[in-house]
KEZAFI-979283 format. One line per field, with one value per residue: x, z, y of N, C-alpha, C, O in turn; residue in one letter. Coordinates in steps of 0.05 Angstrom, whole numbers, plus 5000, padded with zeros to 4 digits. Layout:
n_east <- X_...
n_up <- Z_...
n_north <- Y_...
ca_east <- X_...
ca_up <- Z_...
ca_north <- Y_...
c_east <- X_...
c_up <- Z_...
c_north <- Y_...
o_east <- X_...
o_up <- Z_...
o_north <- Y_...
aa <- A_...
# end
This chain:
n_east <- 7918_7952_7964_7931_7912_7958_7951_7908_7923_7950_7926_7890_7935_7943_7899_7896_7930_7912_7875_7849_7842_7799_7840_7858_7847_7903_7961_7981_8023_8089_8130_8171_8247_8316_8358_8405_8414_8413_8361_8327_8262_8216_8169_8169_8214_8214_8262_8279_8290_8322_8323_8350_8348_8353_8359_8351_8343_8378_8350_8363_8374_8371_8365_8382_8435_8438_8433_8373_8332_8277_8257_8193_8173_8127_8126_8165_8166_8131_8144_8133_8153_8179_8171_8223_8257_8319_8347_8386_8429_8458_8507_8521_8578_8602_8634_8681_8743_8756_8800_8798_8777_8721_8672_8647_8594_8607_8580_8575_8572_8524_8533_8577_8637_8665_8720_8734_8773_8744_8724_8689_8649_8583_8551_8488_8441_8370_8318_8242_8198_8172_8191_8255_8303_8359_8412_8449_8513_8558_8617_8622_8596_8547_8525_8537_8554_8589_8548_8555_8545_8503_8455_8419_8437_8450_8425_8415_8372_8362_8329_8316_8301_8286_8298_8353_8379_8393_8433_8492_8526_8521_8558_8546_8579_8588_8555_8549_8555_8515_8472_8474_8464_8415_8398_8387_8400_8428_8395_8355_8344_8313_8282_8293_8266_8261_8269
n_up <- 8768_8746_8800_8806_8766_8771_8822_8815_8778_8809_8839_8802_8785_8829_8844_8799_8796_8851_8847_8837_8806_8807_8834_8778_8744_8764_8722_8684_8700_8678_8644_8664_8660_8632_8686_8671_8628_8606_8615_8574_8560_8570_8563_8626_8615_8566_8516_8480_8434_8432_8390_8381_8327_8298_8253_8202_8121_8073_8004_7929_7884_7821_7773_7793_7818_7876_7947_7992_8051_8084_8138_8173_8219_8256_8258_8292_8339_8391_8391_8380_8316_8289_8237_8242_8276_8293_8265_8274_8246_8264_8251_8282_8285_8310_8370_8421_8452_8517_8566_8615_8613_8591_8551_8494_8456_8388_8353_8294_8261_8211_8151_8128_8107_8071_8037_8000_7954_7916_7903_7937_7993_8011_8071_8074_8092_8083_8113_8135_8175_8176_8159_8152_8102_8087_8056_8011_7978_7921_7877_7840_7823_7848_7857_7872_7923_7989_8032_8087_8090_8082_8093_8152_8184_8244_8270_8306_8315_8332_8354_8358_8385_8354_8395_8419_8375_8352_8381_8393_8431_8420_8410_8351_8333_8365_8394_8449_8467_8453_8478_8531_8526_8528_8564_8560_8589_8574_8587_8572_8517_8466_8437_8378_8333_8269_8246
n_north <- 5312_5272_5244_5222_5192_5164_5138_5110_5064_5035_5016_4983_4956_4926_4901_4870_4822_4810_4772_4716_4650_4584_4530_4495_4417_4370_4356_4301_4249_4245_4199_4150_4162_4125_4119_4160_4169_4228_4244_4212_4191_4139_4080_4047_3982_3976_3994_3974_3919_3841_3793_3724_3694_3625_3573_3596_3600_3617_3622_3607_3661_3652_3685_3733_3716_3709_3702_3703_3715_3728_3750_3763_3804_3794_3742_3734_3766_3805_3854_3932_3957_4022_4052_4100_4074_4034_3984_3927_3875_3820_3778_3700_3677_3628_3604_3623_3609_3627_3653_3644_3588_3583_3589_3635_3670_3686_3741_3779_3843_3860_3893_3832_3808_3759_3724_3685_3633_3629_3681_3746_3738_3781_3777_3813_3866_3894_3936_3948_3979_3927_3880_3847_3834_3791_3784_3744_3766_3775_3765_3726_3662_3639_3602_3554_3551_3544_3507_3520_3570_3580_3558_3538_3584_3636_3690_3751_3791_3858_3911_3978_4029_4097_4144_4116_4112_4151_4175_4190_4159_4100_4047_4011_3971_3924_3882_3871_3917_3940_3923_3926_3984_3986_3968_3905_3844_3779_3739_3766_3759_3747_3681_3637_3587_3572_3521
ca_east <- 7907_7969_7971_7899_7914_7984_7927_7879_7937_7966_7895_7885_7954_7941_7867_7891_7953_7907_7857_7856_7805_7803_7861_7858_7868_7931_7970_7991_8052_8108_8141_8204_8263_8326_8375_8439_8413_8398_8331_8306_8230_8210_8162_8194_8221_8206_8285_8282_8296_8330_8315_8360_8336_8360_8346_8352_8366_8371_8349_8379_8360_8386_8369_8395_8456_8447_8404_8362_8313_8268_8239_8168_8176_8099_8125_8191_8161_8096_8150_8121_8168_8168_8193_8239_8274_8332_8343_8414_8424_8490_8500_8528_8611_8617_8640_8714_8754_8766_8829_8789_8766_8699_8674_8630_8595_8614_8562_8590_8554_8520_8547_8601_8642_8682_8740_8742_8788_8737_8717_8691_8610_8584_8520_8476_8406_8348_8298_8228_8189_8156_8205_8277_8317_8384_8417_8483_8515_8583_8627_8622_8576_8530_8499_8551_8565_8578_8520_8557_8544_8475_8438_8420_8451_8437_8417_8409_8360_8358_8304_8336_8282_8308_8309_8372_8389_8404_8452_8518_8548_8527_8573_8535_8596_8591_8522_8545_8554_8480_8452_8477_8460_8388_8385_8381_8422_8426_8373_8331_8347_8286_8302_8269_8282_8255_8262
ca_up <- 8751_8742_8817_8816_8749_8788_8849_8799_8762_8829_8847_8782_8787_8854_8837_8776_8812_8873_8837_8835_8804_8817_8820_8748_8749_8762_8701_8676_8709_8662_8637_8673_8641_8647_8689_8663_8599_8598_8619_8554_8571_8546_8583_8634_8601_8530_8511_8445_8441_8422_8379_8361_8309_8296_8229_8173_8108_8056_7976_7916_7859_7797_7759_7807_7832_7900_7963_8004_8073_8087_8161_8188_8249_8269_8258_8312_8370_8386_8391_8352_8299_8280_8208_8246_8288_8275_8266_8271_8236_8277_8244_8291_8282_8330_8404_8422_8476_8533_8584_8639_8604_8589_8513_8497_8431_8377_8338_8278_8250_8185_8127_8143_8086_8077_8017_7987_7929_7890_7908_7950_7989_8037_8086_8079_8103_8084_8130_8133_8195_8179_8160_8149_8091_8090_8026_8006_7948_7919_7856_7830_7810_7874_7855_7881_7952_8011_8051_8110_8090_8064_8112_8187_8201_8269_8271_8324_8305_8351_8351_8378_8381_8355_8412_8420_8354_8340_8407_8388_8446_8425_8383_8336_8315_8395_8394_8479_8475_8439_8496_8548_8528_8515_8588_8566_8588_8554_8588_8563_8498_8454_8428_8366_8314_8248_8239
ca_north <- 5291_5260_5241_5202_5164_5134_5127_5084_5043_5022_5005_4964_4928_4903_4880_4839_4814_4793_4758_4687_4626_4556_4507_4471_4398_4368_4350_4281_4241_4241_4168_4142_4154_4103_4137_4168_4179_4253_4247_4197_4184_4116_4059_4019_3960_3973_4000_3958_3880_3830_3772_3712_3672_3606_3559_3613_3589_3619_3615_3624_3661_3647_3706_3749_3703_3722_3687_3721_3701_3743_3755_3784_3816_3791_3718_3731_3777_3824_3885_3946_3967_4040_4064_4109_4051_4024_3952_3921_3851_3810_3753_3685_3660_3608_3604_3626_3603_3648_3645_3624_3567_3582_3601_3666_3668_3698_3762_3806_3858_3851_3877_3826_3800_3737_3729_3659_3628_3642_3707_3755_3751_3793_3791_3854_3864_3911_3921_3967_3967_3896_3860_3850_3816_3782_3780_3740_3775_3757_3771_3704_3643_3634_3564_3526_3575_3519_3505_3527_3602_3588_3536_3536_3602_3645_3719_3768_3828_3886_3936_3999_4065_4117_4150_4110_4106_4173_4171_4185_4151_4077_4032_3989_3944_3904_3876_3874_3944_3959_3904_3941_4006_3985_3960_3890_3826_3755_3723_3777_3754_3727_3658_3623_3564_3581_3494
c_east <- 7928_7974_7952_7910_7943_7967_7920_7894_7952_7954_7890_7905_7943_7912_7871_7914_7939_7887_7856_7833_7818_7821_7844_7863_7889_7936_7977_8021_8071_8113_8169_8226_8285_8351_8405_8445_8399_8373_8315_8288_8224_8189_8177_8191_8225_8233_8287_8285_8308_8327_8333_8344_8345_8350_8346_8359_8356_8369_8357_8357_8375_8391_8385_8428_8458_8426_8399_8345_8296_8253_8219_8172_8150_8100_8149_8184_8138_8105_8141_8147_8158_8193_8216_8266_8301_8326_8373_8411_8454_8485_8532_8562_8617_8623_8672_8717_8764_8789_8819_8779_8744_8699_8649_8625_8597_8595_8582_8576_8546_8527_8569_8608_8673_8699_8745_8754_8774_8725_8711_8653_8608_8553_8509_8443_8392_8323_8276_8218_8166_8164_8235_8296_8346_8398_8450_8495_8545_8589_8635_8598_8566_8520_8520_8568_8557_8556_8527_8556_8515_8449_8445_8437_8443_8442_8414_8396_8356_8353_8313_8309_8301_8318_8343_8391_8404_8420_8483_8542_8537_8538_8566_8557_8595_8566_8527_8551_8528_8463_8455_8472_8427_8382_8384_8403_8417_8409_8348_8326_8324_8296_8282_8282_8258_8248_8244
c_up <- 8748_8768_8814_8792_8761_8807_8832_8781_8788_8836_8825_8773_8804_8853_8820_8796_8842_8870_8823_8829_8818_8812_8794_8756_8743_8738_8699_8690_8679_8667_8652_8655_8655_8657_8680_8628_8586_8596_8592_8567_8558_8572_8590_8622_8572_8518_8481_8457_8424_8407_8369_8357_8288_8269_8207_8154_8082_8027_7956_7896_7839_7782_7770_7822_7861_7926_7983_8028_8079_8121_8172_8215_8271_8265_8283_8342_8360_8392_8370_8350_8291_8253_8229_8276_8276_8280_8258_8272_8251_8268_8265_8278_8295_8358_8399_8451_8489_8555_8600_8636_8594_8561_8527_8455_8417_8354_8319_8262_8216_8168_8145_8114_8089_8045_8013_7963_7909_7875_7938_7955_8013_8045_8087_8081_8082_8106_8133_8170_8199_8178_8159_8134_8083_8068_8024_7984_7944_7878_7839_7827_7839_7880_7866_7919_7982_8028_8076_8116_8082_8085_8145_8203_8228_8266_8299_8311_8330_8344_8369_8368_8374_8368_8427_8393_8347_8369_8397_8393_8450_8407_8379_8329_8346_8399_8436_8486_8472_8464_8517_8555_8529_8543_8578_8572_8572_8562_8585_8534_8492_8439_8413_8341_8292_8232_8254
c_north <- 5269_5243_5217_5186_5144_5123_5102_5065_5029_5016_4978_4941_4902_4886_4865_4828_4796_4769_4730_4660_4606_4546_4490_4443_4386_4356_4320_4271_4232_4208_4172_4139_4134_4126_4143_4175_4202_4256_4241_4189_4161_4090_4050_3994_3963_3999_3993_3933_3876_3803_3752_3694_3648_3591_3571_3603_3605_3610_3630_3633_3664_3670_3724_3741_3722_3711_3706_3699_3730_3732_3766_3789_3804_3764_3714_3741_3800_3861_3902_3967_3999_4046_4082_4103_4045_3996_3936_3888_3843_3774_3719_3673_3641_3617_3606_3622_3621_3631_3632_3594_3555_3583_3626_3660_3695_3718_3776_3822_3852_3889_3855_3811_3771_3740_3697_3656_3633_3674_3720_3747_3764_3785_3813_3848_3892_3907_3949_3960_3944_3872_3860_3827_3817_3772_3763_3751_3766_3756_3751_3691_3636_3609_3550_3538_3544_3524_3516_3551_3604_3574_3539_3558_3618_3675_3731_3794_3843_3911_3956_4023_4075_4143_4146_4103_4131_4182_4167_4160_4121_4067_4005_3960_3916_3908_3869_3906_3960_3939_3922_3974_4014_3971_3921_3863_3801_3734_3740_3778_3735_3707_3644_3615_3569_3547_3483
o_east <- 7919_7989_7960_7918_7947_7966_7926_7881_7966_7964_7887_7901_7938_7907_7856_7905_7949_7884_7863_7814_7837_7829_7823_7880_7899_7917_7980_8040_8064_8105_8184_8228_8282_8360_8424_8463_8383_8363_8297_8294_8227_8197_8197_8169_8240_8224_8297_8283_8311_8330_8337_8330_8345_8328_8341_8381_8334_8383_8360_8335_8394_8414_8404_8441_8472_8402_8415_8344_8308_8241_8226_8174_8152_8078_8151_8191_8131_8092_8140_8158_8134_8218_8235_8283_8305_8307_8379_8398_8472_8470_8556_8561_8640_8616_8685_8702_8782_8792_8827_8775_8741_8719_8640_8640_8592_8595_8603_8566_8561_8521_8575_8590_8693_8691_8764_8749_8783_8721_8722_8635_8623_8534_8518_8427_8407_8311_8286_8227_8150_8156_8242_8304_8356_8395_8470_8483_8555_8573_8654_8578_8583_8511_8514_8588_8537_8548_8508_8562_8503_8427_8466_8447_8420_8465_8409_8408_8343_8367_8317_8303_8325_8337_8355_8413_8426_8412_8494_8559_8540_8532_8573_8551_8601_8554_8507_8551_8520_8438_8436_8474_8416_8360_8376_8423_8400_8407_8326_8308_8317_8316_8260_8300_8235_8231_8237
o_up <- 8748_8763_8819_8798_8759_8810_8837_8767_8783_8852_8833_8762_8801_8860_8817_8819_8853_8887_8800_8842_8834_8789_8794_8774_8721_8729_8722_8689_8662_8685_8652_8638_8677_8643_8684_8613_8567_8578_8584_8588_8534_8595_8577_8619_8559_8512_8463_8480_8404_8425_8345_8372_8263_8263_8187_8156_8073_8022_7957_7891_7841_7776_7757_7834_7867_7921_7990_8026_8079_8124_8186_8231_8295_8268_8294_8363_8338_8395_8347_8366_8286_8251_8230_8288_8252_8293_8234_8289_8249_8275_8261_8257_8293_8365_8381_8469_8478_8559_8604_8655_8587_8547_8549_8437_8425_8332_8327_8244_8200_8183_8169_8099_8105_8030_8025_7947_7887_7853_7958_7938_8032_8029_8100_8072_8069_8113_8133_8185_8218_8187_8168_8146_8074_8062_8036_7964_7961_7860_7824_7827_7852_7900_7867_7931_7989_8035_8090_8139_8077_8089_8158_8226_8234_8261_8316_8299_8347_8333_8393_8345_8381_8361_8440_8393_8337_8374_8394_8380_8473_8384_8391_8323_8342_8405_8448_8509_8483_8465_8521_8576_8531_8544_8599_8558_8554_8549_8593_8525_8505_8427_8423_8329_8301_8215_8250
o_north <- 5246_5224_5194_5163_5120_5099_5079_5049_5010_4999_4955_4919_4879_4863_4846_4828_4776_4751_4725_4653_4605_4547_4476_4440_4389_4343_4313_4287_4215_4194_4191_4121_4125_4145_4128_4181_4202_4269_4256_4179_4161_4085_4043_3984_3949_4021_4007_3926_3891_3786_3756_3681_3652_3600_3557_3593_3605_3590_3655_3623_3679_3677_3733_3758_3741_3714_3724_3674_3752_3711_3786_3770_3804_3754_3692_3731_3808_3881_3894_3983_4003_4046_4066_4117_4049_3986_3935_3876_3860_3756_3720_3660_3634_3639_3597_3629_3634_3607_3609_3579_3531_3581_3632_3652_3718_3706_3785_3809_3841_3907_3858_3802_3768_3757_3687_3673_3640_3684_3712_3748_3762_3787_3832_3831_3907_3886_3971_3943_3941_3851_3881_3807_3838_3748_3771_3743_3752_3750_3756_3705_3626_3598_3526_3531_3532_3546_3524_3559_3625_3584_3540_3556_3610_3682_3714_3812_3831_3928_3952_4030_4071_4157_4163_4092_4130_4204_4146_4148_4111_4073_3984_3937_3893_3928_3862_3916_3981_3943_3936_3986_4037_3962_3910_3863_3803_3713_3732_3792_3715_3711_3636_3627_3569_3543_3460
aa <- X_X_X_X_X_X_X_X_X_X_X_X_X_X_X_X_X_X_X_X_X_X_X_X_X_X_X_X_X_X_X_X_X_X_X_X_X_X_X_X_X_X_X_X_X_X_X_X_X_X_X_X_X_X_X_X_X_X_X_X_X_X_X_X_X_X_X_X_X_X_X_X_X_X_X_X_X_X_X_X_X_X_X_X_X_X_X_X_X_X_X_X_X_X_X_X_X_X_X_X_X_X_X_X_X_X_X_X_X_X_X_X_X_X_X_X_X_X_X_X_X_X_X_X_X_X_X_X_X_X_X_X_X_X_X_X_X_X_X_X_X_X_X_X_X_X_X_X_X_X_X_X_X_X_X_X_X_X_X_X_X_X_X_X_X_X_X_X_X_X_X_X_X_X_X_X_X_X_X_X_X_X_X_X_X_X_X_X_X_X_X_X_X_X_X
# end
């Protein structure tokens, strides 16, 4: 007895084991990731962007001594923002002279804080995924803050997934280090006057 049930289980392996349906159909092509980055999956092109935005000015508010601008994301570009994006504010310094003779302009991350005789203000943002506002704040009397910190300033926002956001290995403080890591160069830079 013992001989025929090994007979009829070595019979019943090989009949499920040989038994075979229809090919299924084929599965879905995966997304291209960009290479060298541990196989991140993301549409081609769509890395994040960049937006500078030219003309900003901000207003004060009295009660609050402190000016603010506020930006819509759906008035600058048709990129879709997700709450779990980041969004890095670099606010414009001027052009500096390089050896060769050329200039290169100058980005510094926002917070960024300046130290005047009369005090201290800094740039600081908030930003949700609709919009993003730019606050001046400052340990003194605000109503009288030169125009040259308050009027016609230039921004850079960069929309980073957080696919790359939560990436150890990029450093936010070199807005050419977050361009480059995001695949994009400076004529892929979005460009728009707010005047």
């Amino acid at each position: 007895m013992n001989k025929f049930n090994a007979i009829i289980g070595a019979f019943l392996v090989l009949f499920i084991v040989a038994c075979e349906g229809p090919t299924g159909p084929p599965g879905f092509d995966g997304l291209d990731g960009r290479d060298g980055l541990d196989g991140l999956d993301g549409q081609d092109g769509i890395q994040g962007q960049v937006v500078e935005v030219d003309g900003v000015n901000f207003d004060y508010d009295v009660d609050g001594n402190i000016y603010s601008s506020l930006i819509t994301y759906s008035d600058i570009t048709d990129f879709e923002v997700f709450e779990s994006d980041a969004v890095l504010v670099y606010r414009f310094d001027g052009t500096v002279d390089l050896d060769d003779n050329s200039t290169a302009d100058a980005w510094s991350q926002i917070p960024q804080s300046f130290f005047l005789p009369e005090g201290t203000i800094q740039y600081v943002s908030a930003h949700t995924f609709v919009d993003v506002e730019l606050f001046i704040d400052g340990n003194f009397d605000l109503s009288a803050l030169d125009t040259g910190f308050t009027d016609d300033q230039s921004f850079r926002i960069v929309f980073v997934p957080s696919v790359f956001a939560n990436s150890s290995r990029m450093d936010t403080s070199n807005i050419n280090n977050v361009m480059s890591a995001l695949g994009i160069k400076e004529d892929g830079v979005k460009k728009l006057s707010l005047q």
